[in-house]
Structure formats: structure tokens, C-alpha cells
N, C-alpha and C positions, 0 to 999 in steps of 0.2 A: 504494500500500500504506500503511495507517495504521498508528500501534506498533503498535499490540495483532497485528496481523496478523504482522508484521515481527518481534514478540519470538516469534509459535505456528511463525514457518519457518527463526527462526535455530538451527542447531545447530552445535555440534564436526564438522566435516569431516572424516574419516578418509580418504578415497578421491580424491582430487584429479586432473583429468586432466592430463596433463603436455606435453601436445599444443595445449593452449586457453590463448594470450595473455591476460590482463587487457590490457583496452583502457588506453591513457591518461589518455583522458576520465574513465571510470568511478574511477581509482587517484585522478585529480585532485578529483574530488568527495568522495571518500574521507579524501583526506588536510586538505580545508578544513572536511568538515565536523570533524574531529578539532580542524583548530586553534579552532572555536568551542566545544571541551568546556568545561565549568564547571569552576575548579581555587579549591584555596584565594587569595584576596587577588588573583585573577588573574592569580598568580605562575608556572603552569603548568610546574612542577620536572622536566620530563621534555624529551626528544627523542625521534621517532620520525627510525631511520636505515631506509630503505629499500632493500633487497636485492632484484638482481637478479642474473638470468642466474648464472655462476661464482659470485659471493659470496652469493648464495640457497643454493644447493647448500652451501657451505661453512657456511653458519649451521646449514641445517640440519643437518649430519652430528653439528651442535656441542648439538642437543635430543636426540642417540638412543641416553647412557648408559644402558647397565644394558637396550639392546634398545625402548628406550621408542620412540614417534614417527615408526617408520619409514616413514609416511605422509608425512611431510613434507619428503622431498625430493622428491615431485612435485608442493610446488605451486611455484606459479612465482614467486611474490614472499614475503618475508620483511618484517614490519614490527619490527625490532628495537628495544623502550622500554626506553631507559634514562633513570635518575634526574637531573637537574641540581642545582643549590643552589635552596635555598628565599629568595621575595624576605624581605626582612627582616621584614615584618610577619607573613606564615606562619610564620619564623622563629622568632619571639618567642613567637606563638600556640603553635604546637607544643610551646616548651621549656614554657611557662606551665601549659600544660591536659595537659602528657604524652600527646600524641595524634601518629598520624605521617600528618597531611594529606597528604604524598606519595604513601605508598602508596594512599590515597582518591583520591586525584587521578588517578593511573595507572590505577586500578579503573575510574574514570568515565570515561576517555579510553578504555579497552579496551573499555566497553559503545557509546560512539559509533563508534568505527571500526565493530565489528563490525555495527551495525547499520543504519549506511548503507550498509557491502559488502552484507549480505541485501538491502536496498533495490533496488541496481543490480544482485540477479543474481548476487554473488558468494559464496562459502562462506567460511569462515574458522575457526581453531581456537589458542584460547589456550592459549601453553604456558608453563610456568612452569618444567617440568624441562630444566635448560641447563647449560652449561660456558660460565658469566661469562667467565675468562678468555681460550677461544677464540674467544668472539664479540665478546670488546672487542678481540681483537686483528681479527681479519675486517673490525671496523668502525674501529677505530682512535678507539678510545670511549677515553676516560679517566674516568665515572662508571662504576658496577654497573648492569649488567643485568638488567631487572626480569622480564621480558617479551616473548616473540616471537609474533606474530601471523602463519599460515601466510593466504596468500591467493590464490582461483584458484576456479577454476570446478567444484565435482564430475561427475565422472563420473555418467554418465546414466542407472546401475543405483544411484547412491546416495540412495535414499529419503528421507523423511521418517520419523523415528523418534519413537514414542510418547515424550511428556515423563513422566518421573519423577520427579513433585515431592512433596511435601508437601502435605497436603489445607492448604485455607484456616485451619481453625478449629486446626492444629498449628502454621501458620505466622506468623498474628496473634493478636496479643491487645490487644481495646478496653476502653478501661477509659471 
């Protein structure tokens, strides 16, 4: 599969089957190709904590205030991104240019996980609606959490869903 192909099959998983293991192999690809995302200074300010089994369930119960995500106790794995410190040259850059390279860094680490999991087969869906607190205790995180990544195989009536985007000429402008 090449990007283009890889970015028209990845979508938001809502239906996850709760019965289908991610392989090992496939999490271990997942998770190397993650550590080669591009971050500022190659200071890479985050962690990904991985949840499984009992503490999977637990994260997720910790995405489904307010009724949201209820999809997501059945996947099987939980990629929990939290923030780290920034090396000292991101550091500096960030205070200097008032830009938060973290959060772009986390962005671009969520768009590689996600799309080596489509790669090897597997769904995935970023969540941003959490209870920080309960998922830093679950993980025994002492930064904020940014980010959880549901991860597993969809169910085999979950389709492919037309993209809703923005035509080209609303989304760029050449100058």
C-alpha cells in the first residue's frame, strides 16, 4: 500500500471487534515506526504508554464522559500520548517564536502511528476527549495526557466511509 492509498483507507474506527488480538509483530512495527516520527530538535517531548488487557478497559472507560467513545472499550489496545519536557533547544525555540512544537510533534506522531496501523491491517481512532487524571493514574504518568489512540481490528460490517473534506481550491491557496 502506498500513502496516498493508506491516507483514502484510514478512518476513525467506531466498531472495533473485541474478539481479534493485534498480533505482536504488527503493535511492534507500529510502535518503531512511531519512534522514527519527525519531532522538533529530535527532542521527541512525548511517550507513548501502551495498554492492554484490564488497563485498556480502564483507559478507556477514562475517554467516555459526557457518553462520548463508547466504542472504545472494545478495542483491544490503548496507545496512551503523553507530553515529556522539551530538549533544551525546542525549548528555547518555542519560548522565542511562541509556538508549542509539542503539541506538532504529538500531531505528527499520531498521523504515523495511525498510518502504519492502516498499513498492517489495523483501525485506529484519535481521541482527545479524556479524564487526564484517570488515565495518568491507570498509567502512573506524571506528565498530561495528550492523547489516546484506540487500536484493533474493525468489525467486518465496518465499511469504508465516504471522506468529507474540503474541495482543493477551499483548502489551498498558491500564491
Amino acid at each position: 500500500m502506498n500513502f496516498s492509498e493508506i491516507a483514502e483507507n484510514r478512518q476513525s474506527c467506531r466498531s472495533y471487534d473485541p474478539e481479534r488480538e493485534v498480533e505482536s509483530e504488527k503493535l511492534e512495527r507500529i510502535l518503531n515506526t512511531a519512534r522514527i516520527a519527525p519531532s522538533a530538535c529530535n527532542g521527541q517531548p512525548y511517550q507513548i504508554t501502551v495498554c492492554k488487557d484490564e488497563n485498556a478497559k480502564q483507559v478507556a472507560m477514562a475517554t467516555r464522559g459526557m457518553g462520548l467513545n463508547k466504542f472504545a472499550v472494545d478495542a483491544p489496545i490503548m496507545l496512551v500520548i503523553s507530553e515529556k519536557p522539551y530538549v533544551a533547544t525546542a525549548a528555547f525555540g518555542a519560548k522565542l517564536k511562541k509556538n508549542d512544537y509539542r503539541s506538532i510533534d504529538i500531531g505528527i506522531l499520531a498521523a504515523y502511528i495511525t498510518a502504519e496501523a492502516t498499513a498492517q491491517g489495523l483501525s485506529t481512532c484519535i481521541l482527545g476527549w479524556l479524564d487526564d487524571a484517570e488515565i495518568r493514574k491507570v498509567c502512573a504518568l506524571d506528565e498530561p495526557v495528550r492523547l489516546v489512540i484506540t487500536l484493533g481490528y474493525a468489525k467486518e460490517n465496518d465499511k469504508l466511509r465516504p471522506k468529507k473534506r474540503k474541495d482543493i481550491d477551499t483548502l489551498v491557496k498558491v500564491l
